[in-house]
C-alpha positions as CSV (number, residue, x, y, z in Angstrom):
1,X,-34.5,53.8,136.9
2,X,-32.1,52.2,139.5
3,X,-28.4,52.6,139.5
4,X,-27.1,49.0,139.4
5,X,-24.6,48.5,142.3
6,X,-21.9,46.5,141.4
7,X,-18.4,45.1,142.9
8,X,-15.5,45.8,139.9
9,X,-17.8,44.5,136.6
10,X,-20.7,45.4,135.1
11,X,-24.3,44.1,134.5
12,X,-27.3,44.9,132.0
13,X,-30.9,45.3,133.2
14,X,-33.9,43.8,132.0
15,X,-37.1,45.0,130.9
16,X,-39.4,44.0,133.2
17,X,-36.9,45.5,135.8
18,X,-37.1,48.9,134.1
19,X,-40.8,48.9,134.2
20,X,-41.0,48.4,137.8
21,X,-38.4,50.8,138.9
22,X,-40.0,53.1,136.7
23,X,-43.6,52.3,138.2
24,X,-41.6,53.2,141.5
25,X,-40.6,56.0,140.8
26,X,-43.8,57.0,139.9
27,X,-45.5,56.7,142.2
28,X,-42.9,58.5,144.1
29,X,-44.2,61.7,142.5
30,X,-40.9,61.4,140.2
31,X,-42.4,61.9,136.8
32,X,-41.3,61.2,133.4
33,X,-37.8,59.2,134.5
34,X,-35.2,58.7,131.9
35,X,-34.3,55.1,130.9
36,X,-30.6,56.2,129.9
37,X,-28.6,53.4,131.8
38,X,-26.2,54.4,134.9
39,X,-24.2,52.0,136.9
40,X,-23.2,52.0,140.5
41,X,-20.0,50.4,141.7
42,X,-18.9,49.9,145.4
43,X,-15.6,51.7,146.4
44,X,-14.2,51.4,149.5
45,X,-16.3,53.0,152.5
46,X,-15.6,56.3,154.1
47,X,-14.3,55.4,157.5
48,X,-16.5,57.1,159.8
49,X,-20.1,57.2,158.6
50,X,-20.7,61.2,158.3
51,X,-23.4,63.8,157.2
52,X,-23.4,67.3,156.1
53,X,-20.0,67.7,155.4
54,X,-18.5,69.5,153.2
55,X,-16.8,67.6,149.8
56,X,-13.9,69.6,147.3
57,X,-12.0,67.9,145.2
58,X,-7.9,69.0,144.3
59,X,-5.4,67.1,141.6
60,X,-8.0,64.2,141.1
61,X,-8.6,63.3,144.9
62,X,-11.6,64.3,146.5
63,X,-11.5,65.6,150.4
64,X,-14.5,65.1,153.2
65,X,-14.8,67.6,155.6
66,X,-16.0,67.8,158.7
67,X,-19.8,66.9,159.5
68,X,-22.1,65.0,161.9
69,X,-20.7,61.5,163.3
70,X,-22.8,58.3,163.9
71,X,-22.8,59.6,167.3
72,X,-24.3,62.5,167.2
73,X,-21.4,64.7,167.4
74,X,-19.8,67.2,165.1
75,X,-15.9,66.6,163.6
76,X,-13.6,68.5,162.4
77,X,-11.6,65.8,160.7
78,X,-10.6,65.9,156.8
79,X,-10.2,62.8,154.9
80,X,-8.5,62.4,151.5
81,X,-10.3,59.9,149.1
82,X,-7.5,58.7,146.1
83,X,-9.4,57.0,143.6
84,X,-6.8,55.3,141.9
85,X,-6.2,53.5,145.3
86,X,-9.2,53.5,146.5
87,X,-8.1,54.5,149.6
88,X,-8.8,56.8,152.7
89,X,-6.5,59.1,154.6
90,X,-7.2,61.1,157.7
91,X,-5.5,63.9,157.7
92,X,-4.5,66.9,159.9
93,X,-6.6,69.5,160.9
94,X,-6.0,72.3,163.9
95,X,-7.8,72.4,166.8
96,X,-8.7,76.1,165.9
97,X,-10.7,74.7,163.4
98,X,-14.0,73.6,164.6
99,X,-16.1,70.7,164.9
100,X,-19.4,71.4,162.9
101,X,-21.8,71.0,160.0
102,X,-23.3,72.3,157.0
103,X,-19.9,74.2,156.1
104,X,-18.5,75.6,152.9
105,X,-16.0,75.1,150.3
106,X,-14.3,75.9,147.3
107,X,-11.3,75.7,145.1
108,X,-9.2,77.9,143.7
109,X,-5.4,76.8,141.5
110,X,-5.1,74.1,143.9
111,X,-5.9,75.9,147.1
112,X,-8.9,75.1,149.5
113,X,-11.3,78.1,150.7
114,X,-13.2,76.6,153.5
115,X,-15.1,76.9,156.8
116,X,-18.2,78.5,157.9
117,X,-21.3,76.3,159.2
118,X,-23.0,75.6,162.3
119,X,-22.1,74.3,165.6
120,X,-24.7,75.0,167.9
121,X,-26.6,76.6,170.3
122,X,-29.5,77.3,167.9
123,X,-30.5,80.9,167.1
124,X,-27.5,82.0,168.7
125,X,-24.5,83.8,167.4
126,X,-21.3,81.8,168.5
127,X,-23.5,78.1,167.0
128,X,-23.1,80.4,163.4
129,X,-19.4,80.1,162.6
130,X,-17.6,83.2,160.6
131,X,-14.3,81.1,160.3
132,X,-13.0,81.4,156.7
133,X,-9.8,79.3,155.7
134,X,-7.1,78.4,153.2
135,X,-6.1,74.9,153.1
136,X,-3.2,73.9,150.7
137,X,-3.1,70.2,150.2
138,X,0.2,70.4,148.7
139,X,1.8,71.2,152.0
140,X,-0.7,70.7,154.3
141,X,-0.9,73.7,155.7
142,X,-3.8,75.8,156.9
143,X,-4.2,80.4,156.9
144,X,-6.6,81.6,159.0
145,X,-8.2,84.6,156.5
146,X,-11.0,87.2,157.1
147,X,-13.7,85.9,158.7
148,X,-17.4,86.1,157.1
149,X,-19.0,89.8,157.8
150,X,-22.2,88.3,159.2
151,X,-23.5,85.0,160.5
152,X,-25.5,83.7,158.1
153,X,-22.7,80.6,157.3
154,X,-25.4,77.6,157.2
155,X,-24.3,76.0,154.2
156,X,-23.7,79.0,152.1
157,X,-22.9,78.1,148.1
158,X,-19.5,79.4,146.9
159,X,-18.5,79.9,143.9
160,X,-15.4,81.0,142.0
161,X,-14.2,83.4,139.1
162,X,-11.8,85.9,138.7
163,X,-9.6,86.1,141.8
164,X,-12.4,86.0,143.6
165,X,-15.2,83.7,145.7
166,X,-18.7,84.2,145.7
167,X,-20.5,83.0,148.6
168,X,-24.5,82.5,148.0
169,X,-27.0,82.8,150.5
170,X,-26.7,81.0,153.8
171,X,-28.9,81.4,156.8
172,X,-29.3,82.5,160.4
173,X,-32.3,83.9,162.2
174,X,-33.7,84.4,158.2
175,X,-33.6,83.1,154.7
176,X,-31.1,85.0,152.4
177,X,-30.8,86.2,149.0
178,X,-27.4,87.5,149.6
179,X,-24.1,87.4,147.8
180,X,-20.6,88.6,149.0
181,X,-17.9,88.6,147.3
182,X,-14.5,87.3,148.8
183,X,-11.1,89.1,147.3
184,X,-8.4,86.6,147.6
185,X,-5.3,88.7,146.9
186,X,-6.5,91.5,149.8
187,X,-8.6,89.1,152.0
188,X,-11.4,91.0,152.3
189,X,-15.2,90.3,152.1
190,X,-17.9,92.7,150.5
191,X,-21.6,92.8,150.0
192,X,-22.6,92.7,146.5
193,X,-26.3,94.8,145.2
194,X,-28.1,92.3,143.6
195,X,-31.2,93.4,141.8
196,X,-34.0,91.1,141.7
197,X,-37.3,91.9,139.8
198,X,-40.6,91.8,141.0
199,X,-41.3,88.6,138.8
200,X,-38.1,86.8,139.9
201,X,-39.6,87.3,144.1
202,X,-41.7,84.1,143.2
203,X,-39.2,82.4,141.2
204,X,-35.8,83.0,143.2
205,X,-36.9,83.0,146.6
206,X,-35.4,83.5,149.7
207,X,-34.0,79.7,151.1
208,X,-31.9,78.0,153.2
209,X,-29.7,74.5,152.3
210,X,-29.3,75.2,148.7
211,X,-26.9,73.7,146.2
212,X,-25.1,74.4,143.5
213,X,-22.2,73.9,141.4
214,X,-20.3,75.3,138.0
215,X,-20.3,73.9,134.9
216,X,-19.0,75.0,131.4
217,X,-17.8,78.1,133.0
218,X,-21.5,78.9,134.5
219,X,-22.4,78.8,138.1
220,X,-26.0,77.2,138.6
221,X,-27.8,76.9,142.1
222,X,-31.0,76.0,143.5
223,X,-33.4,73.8,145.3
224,X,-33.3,74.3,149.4
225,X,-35.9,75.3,151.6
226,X,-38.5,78.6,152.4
227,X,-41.6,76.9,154.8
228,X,-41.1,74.2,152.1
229,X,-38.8,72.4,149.7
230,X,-38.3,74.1,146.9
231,X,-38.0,73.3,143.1
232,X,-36.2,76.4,141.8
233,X,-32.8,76.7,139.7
234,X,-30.8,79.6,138.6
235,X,-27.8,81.5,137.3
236,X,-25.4,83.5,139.3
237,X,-23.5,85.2,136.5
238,X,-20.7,87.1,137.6
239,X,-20.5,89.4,135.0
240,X,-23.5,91.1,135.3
241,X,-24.1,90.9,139.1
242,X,-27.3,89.2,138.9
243,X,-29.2,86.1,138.8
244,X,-30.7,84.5,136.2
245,X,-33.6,82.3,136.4
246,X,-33.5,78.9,134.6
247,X,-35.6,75.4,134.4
248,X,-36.8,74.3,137.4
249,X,-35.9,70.8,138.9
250,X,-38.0,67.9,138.0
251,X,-40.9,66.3,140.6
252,X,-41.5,68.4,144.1
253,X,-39.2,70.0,146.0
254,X,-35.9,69.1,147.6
255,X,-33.7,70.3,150.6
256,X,-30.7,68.9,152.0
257,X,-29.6,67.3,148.6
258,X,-26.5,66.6,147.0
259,X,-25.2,68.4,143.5
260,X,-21.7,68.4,141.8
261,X,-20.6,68.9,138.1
262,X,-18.8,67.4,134.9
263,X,-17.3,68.9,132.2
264,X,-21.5,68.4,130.5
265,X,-23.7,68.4,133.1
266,X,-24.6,69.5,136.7
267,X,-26.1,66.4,138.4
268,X,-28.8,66.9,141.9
269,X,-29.3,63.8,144.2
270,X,-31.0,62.8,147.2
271,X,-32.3,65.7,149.9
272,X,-35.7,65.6,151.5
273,X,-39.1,67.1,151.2
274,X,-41.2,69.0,153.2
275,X,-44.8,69.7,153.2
276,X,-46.3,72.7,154.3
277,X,-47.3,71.3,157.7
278,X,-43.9,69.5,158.1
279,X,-45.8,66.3,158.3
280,X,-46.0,65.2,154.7
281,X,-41.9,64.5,154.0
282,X,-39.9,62.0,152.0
283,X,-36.5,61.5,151.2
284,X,-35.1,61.1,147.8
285,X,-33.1,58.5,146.4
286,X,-33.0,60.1,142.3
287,X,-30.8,61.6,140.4
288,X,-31.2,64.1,138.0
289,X,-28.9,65.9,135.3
290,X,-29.1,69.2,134.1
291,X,-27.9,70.8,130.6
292,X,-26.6,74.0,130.5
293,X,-26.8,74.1,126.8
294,X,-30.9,73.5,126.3
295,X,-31.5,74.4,129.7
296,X,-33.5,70.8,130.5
297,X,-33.4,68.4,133.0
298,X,-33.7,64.6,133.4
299,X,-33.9,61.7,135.4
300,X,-31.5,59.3,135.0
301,X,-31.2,57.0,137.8
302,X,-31.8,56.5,141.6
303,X,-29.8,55.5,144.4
304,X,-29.6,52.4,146.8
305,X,-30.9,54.3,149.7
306,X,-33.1,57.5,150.6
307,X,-30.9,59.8,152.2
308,X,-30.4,63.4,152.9
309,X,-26.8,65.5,153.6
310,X,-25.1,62.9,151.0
311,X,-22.1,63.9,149.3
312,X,-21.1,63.9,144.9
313,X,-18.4,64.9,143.5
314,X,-16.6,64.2,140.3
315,X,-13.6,62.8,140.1
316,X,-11.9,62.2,136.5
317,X,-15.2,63.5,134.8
318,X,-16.6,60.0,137.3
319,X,-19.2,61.0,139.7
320,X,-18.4,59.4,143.3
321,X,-21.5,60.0,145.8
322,X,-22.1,58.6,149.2
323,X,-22.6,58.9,153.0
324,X,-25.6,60.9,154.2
325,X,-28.2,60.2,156.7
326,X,-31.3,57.9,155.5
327,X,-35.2,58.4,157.1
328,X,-34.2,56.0,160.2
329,X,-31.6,58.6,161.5
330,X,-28.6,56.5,160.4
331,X,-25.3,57.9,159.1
332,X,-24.1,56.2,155.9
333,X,-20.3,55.8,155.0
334,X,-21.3,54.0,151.9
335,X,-19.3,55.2,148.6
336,X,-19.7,54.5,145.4
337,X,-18.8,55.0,141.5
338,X,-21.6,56.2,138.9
339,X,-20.7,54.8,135.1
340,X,-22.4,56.7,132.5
């Protein structure tokens, strides 16, 4: 079903409409799409087209950071997205932080923990960043903390509870399983034993580029990439030290894709595919939505474009979702609104 972009006021689909979308979709390989209705408004555009960035949201605004220009180039800059304005803001960032991609972020009582990601050369340990931040948007001010003990920092999934930030994988020469466990109040990082059984080998496998996100106080992840996309979703609960395997995403695989969370549901869009040979791909333009409660997913809607490296967030229980790349190598700075 497509998401029906619109400029301040709302529309209602027709049937014929719904059938071809959902023949679409289809034949897309994206089976059994729900017909619940979502609706796409146009915000004001990000003002540099960027990808793989890094998105956190504080007090209601949300905050892009970072990423890969139109250009080709990597930034550093953060930008401050107030939905009540619709409005942009650059704002400062130190030259000690670098330009790059695919970094990391999380929030905790109003203070940003950020950095990490890739800058280039390839395979080589100064292109793996170990940078680790705090960024208070209250006063603007950034702390340069521990850095990372290793440098697997490509787009590593952080998580946080307890005083503490969990950071999920990541990659550098290898696909990871990892977790380590940040400790805010003596800045320090530590690896955490994680057992996994021999059943969970096939269904929690090593990857690159996941995402995840937390949601009724539970911290799902998934998707990403091992010599192909990759369907698989799971729990990392804190409690136990260990993860917990759950539904698996809808249709093939997915890399490179999109996820954030309301107070209900954890929502996946966009990312890629790849085949085995690296020659059968797509790019996504769905979106799906995951219950924690019956552990189920669904379809329920698609974007304007196929892109990859996009960026969700929610904002006032309001997803907000844009930018990205799309299969012709573009950067997008489109942004937009999702009514439920």
């Amino acid at each position: 079903m497509q998401l029906l972009v619109t400029k301040g006021r709302k529309h209602t689909m027709k049937t014929g409409l719904y059938l071809l979308l959902l023949a679409l979709l289809t034949a897309a390989c994206e089976q059994d799409v729900s017909l619940d209705m979502l609706q796409l408004e146009s915000c004001t555009n990000h003002p540099a087209p960027v990808a793989a960035a890094a998105i956190f949201t504080v007090n209601n605004e949300a905050y892009v950071f970072a990423g890969r220009t139109a250009s080709g180039n990597y930034t550093n800059a953060l930008w401050k997205y107030t939905p009540t304005s619709d409005q942009w803001t650059l704002l400062h960032t130190p030259d000690d932080v670098l330009p790059r991609v695919s970094s990391s972020a999380c929030v905790v009582d109003n203070d940003v923990y950020l950095g990490l990601g890739y800058k280039g050369p390839l395979h080589q340990d100064k292109g793996y960043l170990r940078d680790f931040w705090k960024f208070s948007p209250a006063t603007q001010q950034w702390t340069r903390l521990a850095d990372f003990p290793t440098n697997t920092t490509v787009k590593n999934c952080l998580f946080a509870q307890d005083g503490a930030i969990y950071a999920l994988y990541g990659f550098y020469r290898e696909f990871t399983r990892d977790v380590y466990r940040y400790d805010i109040k003596n800045n320090c990082w530590q690896k955490l034993p994680v057992h996994v059984t021999e059943q969970m080998e096939e269904t929690l496998p090593r990857a690159m580029d996941i995402v995840g996100a937390t949601c009724q106080g539970r911290h799902f992840f998934g998707t990403g990439f091992h010599r192909n996309s990759l369907t698989f979703w799971a729990e990392w609960d804190v409690e136990k030290g260990e993860f917990v395997s759950c539904k698996e995403i809808l249709g093939t695989g997915r890399n490179a894709a999109a996820c954030c969370a309301t107070n209900e549901y954890v929502y996946l869009a966009g990312g890629r595919h790849y085949g085995d040979t690296l020659t059968t791909g797509f790019f996504y333009n769905t979106v799906q939505r995951y219950n924690p409660l019956n552990n189920q997913w669904q379809y329920v809607g698609s974007l304007p474009y196929q892109a990859e490296n996009i960026l969700m967030t929610s904002l006032n229980e309001r997803i907000y979702i844009g930018l990205g790349e799309t299969p012709d190598g573009k950067i997008q700075n489109n942004w937009y609104r999702i009514e439920e």
